[in-house]
C-alpha positions in Angstrom: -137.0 -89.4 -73.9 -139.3 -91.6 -71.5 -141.9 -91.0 -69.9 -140.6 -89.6 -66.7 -138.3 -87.7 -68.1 -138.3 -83.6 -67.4 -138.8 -81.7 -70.3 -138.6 -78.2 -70.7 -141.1 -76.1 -73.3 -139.5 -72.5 -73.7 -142.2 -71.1 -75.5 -145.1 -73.2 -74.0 -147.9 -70.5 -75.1 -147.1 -70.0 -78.9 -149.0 -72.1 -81.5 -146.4 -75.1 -81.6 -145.9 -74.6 -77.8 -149.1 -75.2 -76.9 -149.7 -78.1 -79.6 -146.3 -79.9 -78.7 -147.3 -79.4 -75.0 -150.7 -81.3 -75.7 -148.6 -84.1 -77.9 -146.3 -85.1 -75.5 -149.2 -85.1 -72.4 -151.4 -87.5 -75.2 -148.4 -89.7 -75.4 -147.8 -90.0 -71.7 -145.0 -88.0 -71.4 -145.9 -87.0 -67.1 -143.3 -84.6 -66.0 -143.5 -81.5 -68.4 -142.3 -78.1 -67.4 -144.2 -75.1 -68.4 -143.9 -71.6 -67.1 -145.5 -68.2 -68.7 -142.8 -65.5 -70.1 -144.3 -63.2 -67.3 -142.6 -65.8 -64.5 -139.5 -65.9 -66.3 -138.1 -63.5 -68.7 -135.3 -65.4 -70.7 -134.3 -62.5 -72.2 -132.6 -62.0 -68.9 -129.4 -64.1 -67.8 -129.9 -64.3 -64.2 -133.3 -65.4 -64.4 -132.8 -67.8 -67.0 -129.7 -69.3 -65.2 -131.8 -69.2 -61.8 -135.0 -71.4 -63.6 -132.4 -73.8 -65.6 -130.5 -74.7 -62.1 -133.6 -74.9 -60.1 -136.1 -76.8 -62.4 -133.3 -79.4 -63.7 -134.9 -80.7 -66.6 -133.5 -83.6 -68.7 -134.6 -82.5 -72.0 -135.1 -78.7 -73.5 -137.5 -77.7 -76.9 -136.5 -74.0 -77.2 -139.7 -72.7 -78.8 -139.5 -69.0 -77.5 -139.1 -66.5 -79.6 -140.3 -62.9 -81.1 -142.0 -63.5 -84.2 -144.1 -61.4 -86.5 -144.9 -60.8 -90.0 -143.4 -58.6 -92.3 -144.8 -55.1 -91.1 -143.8 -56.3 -87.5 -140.0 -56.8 -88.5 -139.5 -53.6 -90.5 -140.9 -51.9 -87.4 -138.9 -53.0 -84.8 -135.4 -54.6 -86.3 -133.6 -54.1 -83.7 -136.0 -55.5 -81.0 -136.4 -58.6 -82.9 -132.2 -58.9 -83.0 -132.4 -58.6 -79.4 -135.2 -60.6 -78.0 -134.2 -63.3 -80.3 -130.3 -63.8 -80.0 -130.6 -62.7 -76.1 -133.2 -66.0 -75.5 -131.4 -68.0 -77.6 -128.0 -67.6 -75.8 -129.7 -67.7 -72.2 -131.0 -70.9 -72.7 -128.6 -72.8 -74.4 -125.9 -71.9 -72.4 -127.8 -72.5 -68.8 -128.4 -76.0 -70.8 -124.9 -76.6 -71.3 -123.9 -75.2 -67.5 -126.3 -77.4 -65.8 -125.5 -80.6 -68.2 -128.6 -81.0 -70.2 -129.0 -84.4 -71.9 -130.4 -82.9 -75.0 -131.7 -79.5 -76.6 -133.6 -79.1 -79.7 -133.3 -75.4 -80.9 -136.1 -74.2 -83.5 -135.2 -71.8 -85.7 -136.9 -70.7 -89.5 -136.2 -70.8 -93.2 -135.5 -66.9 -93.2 -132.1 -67.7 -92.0 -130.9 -68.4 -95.6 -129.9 -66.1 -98.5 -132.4 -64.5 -100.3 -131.3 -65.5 -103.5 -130.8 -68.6 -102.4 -131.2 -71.5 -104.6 -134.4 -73.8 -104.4 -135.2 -75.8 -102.7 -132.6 -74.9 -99.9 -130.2 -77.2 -98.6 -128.4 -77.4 -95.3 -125.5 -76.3 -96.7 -126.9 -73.0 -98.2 -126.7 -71.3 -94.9 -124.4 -68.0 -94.8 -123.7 -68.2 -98.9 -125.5 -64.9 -99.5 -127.1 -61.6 -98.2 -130.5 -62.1 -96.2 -133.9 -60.7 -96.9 -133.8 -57.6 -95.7 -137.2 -57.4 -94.2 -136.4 -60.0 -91.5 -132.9 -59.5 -91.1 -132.8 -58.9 -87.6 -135.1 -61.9 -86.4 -132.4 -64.2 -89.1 -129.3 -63.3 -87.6 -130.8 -63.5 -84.1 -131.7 -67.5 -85.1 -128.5 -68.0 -87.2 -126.5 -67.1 -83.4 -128.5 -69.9 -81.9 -128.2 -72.7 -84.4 -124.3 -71.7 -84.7 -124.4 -71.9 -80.7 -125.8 -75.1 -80.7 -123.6 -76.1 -83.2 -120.5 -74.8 -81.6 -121.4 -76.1 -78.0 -121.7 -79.9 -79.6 -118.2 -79.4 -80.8 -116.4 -77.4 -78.1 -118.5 -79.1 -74.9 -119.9 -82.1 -76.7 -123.5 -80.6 -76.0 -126.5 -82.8 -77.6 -127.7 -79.5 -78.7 -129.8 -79.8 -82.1 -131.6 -77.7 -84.1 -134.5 -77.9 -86.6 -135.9 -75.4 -89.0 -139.6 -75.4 -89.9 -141.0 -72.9 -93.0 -144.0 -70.7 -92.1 -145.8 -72.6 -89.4 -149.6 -71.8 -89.3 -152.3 -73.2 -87.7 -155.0 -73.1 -85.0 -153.6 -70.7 -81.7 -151.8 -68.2 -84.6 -151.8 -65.0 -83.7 -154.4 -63.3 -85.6 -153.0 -59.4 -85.0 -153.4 -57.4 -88.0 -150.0 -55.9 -87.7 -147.7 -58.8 -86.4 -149.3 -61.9 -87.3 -148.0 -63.9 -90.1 -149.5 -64.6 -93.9 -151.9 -67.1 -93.3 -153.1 -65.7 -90.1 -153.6 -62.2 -91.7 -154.9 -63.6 -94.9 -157.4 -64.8 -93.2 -158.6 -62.3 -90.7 -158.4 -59.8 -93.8 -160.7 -61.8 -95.8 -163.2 -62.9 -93.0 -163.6 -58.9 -92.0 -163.8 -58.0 -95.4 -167.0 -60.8 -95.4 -168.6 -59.8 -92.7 -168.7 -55.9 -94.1 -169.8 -57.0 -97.5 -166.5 -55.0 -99.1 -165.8 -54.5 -102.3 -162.0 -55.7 -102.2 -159.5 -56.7 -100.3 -156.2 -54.9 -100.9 -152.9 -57.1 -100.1 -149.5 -56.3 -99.5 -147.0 -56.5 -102.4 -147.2 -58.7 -105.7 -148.3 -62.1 -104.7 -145.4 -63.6 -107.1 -143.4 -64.4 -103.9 -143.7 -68.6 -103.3 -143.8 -69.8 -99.8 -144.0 -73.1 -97.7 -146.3 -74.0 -95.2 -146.0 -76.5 -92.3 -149.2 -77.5 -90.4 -148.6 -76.6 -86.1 -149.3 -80.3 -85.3 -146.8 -81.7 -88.0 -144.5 -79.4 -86.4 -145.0 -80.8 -83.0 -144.7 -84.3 -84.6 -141.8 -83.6 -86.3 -140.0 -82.0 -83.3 -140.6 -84.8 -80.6 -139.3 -86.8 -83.6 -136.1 -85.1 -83.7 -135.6 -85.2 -80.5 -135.5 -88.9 -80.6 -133.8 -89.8 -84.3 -131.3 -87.0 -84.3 -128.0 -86.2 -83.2 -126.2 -84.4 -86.4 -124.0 -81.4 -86.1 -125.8 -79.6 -88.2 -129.1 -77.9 -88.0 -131.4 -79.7 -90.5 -134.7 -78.4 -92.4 -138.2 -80.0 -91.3 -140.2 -78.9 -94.1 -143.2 -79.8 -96.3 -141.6 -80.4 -99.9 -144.1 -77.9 -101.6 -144.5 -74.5 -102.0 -147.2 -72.0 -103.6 -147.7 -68.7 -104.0 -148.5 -65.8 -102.6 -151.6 -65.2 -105.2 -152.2 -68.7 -105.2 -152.8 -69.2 -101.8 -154.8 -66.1 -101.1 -157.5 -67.4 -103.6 -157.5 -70.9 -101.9 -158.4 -68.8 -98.9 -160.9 -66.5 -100.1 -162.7 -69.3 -101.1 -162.6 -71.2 -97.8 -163.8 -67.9 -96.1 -166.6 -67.4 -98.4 -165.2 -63.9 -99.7 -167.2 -62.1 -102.7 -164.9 -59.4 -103.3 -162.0 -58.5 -105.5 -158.3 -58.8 -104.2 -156.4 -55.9 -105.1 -152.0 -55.8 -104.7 -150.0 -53.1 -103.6 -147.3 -53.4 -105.0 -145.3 -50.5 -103.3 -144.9 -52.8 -100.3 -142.7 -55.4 -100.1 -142.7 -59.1 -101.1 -140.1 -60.4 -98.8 -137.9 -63.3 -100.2 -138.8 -64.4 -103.5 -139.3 -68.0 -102.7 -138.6 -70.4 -99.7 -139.2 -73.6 -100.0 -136.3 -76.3 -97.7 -135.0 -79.3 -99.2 -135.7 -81.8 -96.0 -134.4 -85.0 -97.7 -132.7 -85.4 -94.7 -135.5 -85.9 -92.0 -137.5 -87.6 -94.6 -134.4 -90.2 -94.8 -134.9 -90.6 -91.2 -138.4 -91.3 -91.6 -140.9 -88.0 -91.1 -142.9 -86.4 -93.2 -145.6 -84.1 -92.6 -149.4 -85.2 -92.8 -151.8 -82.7 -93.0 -152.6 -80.7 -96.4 -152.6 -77.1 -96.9 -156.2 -77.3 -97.6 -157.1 -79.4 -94.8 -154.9 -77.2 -92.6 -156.4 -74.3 -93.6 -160.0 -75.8 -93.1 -159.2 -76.6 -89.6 -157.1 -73.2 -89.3 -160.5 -71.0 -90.3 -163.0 -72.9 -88.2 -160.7 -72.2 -85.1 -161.0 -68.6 -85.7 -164.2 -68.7 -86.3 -164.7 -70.2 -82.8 -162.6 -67.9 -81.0 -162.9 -64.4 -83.1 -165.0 -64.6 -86.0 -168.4 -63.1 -85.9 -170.6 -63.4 -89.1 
């Protein structure tokens, strides 16, 4: 990319939106196109098509999505199929109408098996059954890297995509019921602070292992991509570590300050039993992610605090 050149954030006002949209403004990128979901509803063909062919840009990050925890994807399956595999399809094929240089399609770790084996490769994808709790959100992702995929090979399309584990950082959404692990881990333990409770009771087992990408080394890694990669396939843009569900939900107790007990229900569900990517592919290229979990969390905690927390 230089300087000059138009890019396109779909997904501008998420957590990696917003902190790739201040990354590429701090590196003097000047001609960035941002517009809010209200404006334009990519869900929607027409419009999509309409914003694509009017706006031109030379390079696309397709950021937007419907994301949510687990509570949020049992509730509404079907909406999260939807949203996701109509966006997906909008944009990348207004890119490949109105001749896009290049595209960089993000997508998640959900969209492998279950059982998968760890750490997951490339290759892994579609060679077993998916979690069941995010189903809909992985198949709607799964159509879009495929679509990328397929468009480079049928059209010749510079279409890429990358997928990221659990993303977490300042800007999360901090909604009890849709917000993701960290996010909620956090807001449960801060409230359960400032009430001086007794316990905190948390969904599931806390056997289940996850990994955890910082939002900024996200951006990084991303505006990297963009300009070191041209594969066919999607590749994984990972960490290289993974911890637990238990683990991590003492590490942030203790960075809230939370006297209580943690209690697990384990009548709700765990979701896959680990996900952790094998990204010895970008790391070949030359990226790896800088920030620690503890550091990130740090930073993650004081931002709420500055925005919602009250003690």
């Amino acid at each position: 990319m230089e300087r000059k050149s138009k890019i396109y954030i779909a997904g501008h006002q998420g957590m990696v939106g917003k902190k790739l949209h201040r990354t590429l403004i701090k590196k003097g990128f000047e001609n960035i196109i941002v517009v809010p979901s209200k404006q334009v509803d990519l869900r929607n063909q027409e419009e999509t098509n309409k914003f694509i062919n009017n706006n031109q840009p030379d390079y696309i990050f397709l950021l937007a999505a419907r994301v949510g925890g687990i509570q949020a994807n049992l509730n509404f399956p079907g909406e999260y199929l939807y949203d996701n595999l109509m966006i997906s399809a909008n944009v990348i094929e207004a890119a490949r109408q109105n001749k896009i240089k290049k595209l960089i399609f993000v997508g998640s770790s959900c969209i492998y098996p279950r059982l998968s084996i760890q750490p997951m490769k490339e290759e892994y994808l579609l060679s077993g059954k998916l979690e069941q709790t995010n189903e809909g959100y992985a198949v709607g992702k799964i159509a879009g890297l495929k679509l990328c995929e397929y468009y480079k090979k049928q059209y010749g399309c510079n279409f890429i995509s990358a997928m990221p584990p659990n993303i977490y950082g300042p800007e999360d959404s901090f909604s009890i019921n849709n917000s993701h692990v960290i996010s909620a881990l956090i807001q449960r333990f801060h409230n359960g602070k400032v009430e001086n409770a007794e316990e905190v009771v948390l969904w599931g087992t806390g056997k289940a292992r996850r990994e955890f990408l910082f939002a900024k080394d996200a951006a990084d890694g991303l505006i990297f991509l963009m300009g070191n990669y041209n594969g066919e396939s999607h590749i994984n843009m990972g960490s290289g570590a993974d911890i637990s569900i238990k683990e991590l939900s003492i590490i942030i107790k203790d960075i809230v300050g939370f006297k209580g007990e943690i209690l697990w229900d384990s009548t709700k569900p765990d979701g896959m039993p680990q996900k952790l990517l094998d990204s010895y592919r970008i790391n070949d290229l030359g990226w790896t992610p800088q920030t620690t979990l503890i550091d990130g969390l740090k930073i993650t905690y004081k931002w709420y605090l500055e925005n919602y927390g009250k003690i």
